[in-house]
C-alpha positions in Angstrom: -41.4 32.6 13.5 -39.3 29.5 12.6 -35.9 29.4 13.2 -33.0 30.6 11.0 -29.4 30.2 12.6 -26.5 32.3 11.6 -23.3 30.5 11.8 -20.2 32.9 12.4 -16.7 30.6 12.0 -13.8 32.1 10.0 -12.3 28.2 9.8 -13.5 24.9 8.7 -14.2 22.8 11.3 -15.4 19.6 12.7 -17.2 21.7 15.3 -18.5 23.9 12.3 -19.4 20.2 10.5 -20.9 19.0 12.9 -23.5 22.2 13.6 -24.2 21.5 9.9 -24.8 18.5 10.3 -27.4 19.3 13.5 -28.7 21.7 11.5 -29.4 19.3 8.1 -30.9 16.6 10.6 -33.5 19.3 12.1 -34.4 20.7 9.2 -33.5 24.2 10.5 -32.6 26.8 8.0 -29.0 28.7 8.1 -26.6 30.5 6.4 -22.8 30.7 7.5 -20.2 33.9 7.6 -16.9 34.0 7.8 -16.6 37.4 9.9 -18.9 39.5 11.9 -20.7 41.4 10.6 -23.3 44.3 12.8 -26.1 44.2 9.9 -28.2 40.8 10.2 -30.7 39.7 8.3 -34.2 40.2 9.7 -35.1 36.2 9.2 -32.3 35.4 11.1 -33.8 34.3 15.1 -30.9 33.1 15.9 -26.8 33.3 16.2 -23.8 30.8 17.0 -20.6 32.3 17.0 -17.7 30.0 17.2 -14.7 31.6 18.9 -11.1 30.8 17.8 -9.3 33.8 18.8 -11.0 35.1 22.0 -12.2 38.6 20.4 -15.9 38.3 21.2 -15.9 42.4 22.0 -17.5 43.1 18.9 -20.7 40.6 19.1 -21.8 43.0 21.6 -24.5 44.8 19.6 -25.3 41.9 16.8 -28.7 42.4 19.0 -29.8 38.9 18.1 -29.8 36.0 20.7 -26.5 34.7 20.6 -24.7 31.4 21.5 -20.6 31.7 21.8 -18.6 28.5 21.5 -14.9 29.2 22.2 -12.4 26.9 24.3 -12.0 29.2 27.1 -14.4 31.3 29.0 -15.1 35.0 28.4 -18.2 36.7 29.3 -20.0 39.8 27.5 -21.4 42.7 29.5 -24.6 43.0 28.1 -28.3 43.4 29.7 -29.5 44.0 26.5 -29.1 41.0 24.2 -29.6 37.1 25.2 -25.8 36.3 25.2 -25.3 32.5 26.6 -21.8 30.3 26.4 -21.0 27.0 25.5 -17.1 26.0 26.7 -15.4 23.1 24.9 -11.9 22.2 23.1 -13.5 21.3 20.6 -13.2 24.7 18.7 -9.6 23.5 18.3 -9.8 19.9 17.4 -8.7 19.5 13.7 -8.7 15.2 13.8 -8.6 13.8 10.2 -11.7 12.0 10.6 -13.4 9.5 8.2 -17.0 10.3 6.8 -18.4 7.5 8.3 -16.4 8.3 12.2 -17.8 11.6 11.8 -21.4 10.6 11.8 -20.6 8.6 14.7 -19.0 11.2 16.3 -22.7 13.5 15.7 -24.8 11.3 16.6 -23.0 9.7 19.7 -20.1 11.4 20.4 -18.9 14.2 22.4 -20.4 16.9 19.2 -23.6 15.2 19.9 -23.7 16.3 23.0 -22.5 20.0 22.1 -25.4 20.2 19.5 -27.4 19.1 22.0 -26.3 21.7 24.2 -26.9 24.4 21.3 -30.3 23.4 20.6 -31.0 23.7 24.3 -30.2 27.2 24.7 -31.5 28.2 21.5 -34.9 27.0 22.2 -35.1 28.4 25.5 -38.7 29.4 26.2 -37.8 31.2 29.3 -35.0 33.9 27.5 -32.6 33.4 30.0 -28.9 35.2 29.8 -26.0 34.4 30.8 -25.9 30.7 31.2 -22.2 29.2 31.3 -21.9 25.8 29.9 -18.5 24.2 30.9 -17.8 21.0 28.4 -14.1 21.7 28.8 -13.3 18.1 30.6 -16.1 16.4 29.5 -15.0 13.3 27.4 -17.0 10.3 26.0 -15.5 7.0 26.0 -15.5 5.7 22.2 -17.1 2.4 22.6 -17.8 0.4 19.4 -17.9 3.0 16.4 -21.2 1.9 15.6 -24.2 3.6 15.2 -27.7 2.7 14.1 -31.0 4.6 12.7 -34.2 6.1 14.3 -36.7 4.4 11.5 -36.3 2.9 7.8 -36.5 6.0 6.2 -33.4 7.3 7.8 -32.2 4.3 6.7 -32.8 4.8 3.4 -31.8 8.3 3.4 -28.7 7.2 4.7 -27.7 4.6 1.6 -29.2 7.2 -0.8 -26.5 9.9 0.6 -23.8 7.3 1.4 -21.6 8.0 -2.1 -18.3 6.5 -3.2 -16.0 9.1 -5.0 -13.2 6.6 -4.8 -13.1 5.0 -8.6 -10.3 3.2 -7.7 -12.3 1.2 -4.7 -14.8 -1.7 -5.1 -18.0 -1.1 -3.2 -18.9 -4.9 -1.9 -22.0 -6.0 -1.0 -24.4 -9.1 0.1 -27.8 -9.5 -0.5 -30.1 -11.8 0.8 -33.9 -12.0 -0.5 -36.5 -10.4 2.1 -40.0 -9.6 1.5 -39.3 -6.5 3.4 -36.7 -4.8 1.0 -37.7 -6.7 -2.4 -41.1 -5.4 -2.4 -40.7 -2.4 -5.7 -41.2 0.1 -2.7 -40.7 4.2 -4.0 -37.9 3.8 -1.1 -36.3 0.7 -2.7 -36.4 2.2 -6.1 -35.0 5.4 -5.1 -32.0 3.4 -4.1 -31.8 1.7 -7.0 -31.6 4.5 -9.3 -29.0 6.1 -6.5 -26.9 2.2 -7.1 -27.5 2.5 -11.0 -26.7 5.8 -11.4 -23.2 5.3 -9.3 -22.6 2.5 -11.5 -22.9 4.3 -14.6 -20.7 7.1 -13.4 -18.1 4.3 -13.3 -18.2 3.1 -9.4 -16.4 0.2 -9.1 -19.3 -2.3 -7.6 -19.8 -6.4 -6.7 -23.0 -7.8 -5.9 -23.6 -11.1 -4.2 -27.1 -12.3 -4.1 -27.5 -15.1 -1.6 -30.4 -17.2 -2.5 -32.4 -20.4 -3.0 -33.7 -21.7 -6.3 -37.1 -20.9 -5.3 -36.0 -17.0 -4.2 -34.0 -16.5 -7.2 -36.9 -17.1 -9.4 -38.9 -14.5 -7.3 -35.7 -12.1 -7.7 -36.1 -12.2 -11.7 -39.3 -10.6 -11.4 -38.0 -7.8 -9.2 -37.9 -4.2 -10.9 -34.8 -4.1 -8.7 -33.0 -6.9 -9.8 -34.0 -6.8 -13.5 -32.7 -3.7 -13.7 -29.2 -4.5 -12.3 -29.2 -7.3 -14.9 -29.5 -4.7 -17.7 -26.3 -2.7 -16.0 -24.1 -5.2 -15.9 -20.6 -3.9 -17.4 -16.8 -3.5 -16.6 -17.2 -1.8 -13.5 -20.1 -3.8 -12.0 -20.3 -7.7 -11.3 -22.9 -9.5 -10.4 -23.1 -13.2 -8.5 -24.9 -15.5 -7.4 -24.9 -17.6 -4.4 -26.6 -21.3 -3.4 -27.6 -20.5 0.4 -28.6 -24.2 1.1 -24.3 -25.0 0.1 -23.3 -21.9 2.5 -25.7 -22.8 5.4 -24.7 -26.2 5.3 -20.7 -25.8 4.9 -19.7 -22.0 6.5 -22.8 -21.2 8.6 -20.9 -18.7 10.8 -20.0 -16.5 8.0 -23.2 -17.1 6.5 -25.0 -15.3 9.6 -21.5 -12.8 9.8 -23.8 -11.2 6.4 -27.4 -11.3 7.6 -29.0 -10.0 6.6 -27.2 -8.3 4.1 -24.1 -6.1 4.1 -22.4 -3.3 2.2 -18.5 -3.2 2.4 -17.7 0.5 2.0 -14.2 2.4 2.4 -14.8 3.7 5.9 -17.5 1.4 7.3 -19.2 -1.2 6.8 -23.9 -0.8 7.0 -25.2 -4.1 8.0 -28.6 -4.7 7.7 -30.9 -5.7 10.7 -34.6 -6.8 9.4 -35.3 -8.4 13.4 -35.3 -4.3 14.2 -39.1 -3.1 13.5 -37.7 0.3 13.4 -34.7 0.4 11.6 -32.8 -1.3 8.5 -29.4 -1.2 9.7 -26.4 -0.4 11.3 -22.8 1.4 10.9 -19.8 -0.2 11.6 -16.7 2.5 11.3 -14.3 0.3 12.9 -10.9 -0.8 10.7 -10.9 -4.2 11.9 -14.4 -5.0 10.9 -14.0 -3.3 7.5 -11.2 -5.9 7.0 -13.0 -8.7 8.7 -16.1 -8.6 6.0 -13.4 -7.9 3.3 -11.9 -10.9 4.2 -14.8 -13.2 4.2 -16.7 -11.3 1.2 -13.7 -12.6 -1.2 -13.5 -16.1 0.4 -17.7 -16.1 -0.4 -17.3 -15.0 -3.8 -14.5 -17.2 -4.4 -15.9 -20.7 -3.0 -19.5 -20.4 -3.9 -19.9 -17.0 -6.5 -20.9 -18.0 -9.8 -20.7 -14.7 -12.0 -23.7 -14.0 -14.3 -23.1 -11.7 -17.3 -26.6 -11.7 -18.5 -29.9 -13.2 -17.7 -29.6 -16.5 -19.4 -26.8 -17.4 -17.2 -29.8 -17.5 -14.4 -31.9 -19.5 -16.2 -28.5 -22.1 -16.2 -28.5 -21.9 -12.8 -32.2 -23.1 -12.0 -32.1 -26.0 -14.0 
């Protein structure tokens, strides 16, 4: 039978979040309760109760396997259900973290290794009960605030999910032409109609294409680029820049954007084409957020010129 977890939490958590989040990335089924309950579903296979109030008494006879999460340790009696325990403060951490230092934090971060953990004793082959896991001092050092992606696709998935509900913030970014990503791929179209479809819902948007002559005339045939051309409006700007003038007068922050960059709120996704596996990386740190701000406007400002339509390109070339 697959798998079908039952989340028990009364609260919203990150600990709860971060399950989810496990959970979304395996592509394991669950529902979530707020309170115990002794009648569950016959599809569930599975149980994770998170404990915020040391009452575990009544999981006793939820006669499922079960895997308690609580900040202390407290141990069931019970020979006759799979009952194991996973002990960390985490159950209690209520952080203000951003959307993208959360991701971090589930795929490198301490809640990485407690979904780990989970995973481990909910795919145990061997049914054992009992097993204490003791995460109470375990600590991981936050290192960079960067995190990167298994293969394109996640990569992908990652910008198509990545959405800006802030209509009072301008999402910046830098494009540089690449056979790999101009190519009118169903990934790179998806992400267009994602980009389009933000912009039309009024998402505040600047797009810098960094280009020769030569690569600029290859863009205009791009079902990518075209399309942007027919979207441009209040909210969304489009420019173009020279790269032989950039390369030959601010070469470091011309290599800063290589190959390509967005400039969100909470992070900022660089692009890495040299990686075979994946597109890009996550930067959640403040000071690189206001780094690539800062050289984004002195770009746009030395060497942008703005296009409102697709004559102004034709200007350009000549």
């Amino acid at each position: 039978m697959d798998k079908k977890i039952l989340i028990i939490s009364e609260k919203q958590t990150n600990l709860l979040e971060a399950l989810i989040y496990w959970l979304n990335q395996e592509k394991i089924q669950y529902d979530i309760i707020e309170k115990i309950t002794e009648t569950i579903p016959e599809d569930i296979s599975n149980i994770i109760y998170i404990n915020y109030v040391n009452e575990i008494s009544s999981l006793k006879n939820l006669n499922k396997p079960l895997v308690i999460i609580s900040a202390s340790k407290i141990i069931i009696d019970s020979s006759e259900n799979i009952i194991n325990y996973l002990i960390t403060p985490l159950t209690n951490d209520d952080t203000s973290y951003t959307l993208a230092q959360r991701e971090y934090l589930y795929r490198k971060g301490i809640y990485n290794l407690v979904t780990t953990k989970v995973s481990e004793l909910i795919n145990d082959d061997n049914d054992l009960n009992g097993i204490v896991i003791d995460a109470q001092n375990c600590k991981t050092k936050l290192k960079d605030w960067v995190f990167s992606f298994d293969s394109i696709a996640e990569s992908y998935a990652w910008l198509l999910n990545k959405n800006v509900s802030n209509k009072n913030f301008t999402e910046k970014v830098v494009n540089f032409y690449h056979e790999k990503v101009y190519n009118d791929s169903s990934k790179e179209i998806n992400y267009l109609i994602s980009k389009i479809k933000n912009i039309q819902d009024g998402i505040k948007m600047i797009d810098i294409f960094v280009c020769t002559k030569e690569e600029l005339e290859i863009l205009k045939t791009n079902y990518f680029f075209k399309l942007l051309l027919k979207n441009i409006i209040n909210n969304y700007q489009m420019y173009i820049v020279d790269r032989t003038s950039i390369t030959k007068n601010d070469i470091d922050i011309y290599n800063k954007f290589l190959d390509g960059t967005i400039i969100y709120e909470d992070c900022v996704y660089i692009d890495t084409y040299d990686n075979e596996y994946s597109l890009g990386t996550v930067d959640c740190k403040e000071k690189t957020i206001k780094e690539y701000n800062d050289y984004f406007d002195y770009i746009l400002e030395k060497y942008g010129i703005q296009i409102f339509e697709e004559g102004d390109i034709n200007e350009i070339q000549r």
